[in-house]
N, C-alpha and C positions, 0 to 999 in steps of 0.2 A: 504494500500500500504506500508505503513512505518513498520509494523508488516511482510509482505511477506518479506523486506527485512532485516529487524533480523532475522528470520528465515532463512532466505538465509545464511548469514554470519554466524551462526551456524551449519549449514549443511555443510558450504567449511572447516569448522576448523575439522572433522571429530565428528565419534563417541564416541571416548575414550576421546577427549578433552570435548565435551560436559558432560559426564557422570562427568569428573574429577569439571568441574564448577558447577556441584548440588552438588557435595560432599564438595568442596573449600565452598561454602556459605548455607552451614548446612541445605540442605533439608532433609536430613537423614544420617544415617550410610554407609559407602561406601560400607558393603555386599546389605545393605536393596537398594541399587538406586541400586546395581548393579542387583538384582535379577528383582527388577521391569523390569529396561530395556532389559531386555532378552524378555519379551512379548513387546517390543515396538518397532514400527518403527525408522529410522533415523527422519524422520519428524515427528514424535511424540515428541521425545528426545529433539531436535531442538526446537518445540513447547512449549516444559517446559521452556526449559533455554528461553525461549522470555518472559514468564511469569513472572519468576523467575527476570529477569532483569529489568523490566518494576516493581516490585514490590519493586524492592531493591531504583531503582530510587527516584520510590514516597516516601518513606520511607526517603531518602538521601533529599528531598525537604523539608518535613515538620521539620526535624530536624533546 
């Protein structure tokens, strides 16, 4: 449930905001996410950044 609604909140911030938050925290080069995302859905895209988030978290915890 807590996952559907990051995803959610990703999804209302649009697509180009999401792409810009994989580029902001170094999931790649902003041609390389940008190419990925062209085969991706919005809830795909959305889906990363939930990932992405949740990984920087734990990361932010153990420090």
């Amino acid at each position: 449930m807590a996952d559907e609604r990051i995803v959610a909140s990703f999804l209302e911030q649009g697509r180009r905001k999401c792409m810009d938050y994989l580029i902001e925290t170094h999931q790649g080069s902003a041609q390389a996410i940008n190419m990925e995302c062209l085969a991706m859905t919005d809830t795909e895209i959305a889906s990363w950044c939930k990932d992405v988030a949740i990984e920087l978290k734990e990361q932010i915890a153990m420090a």
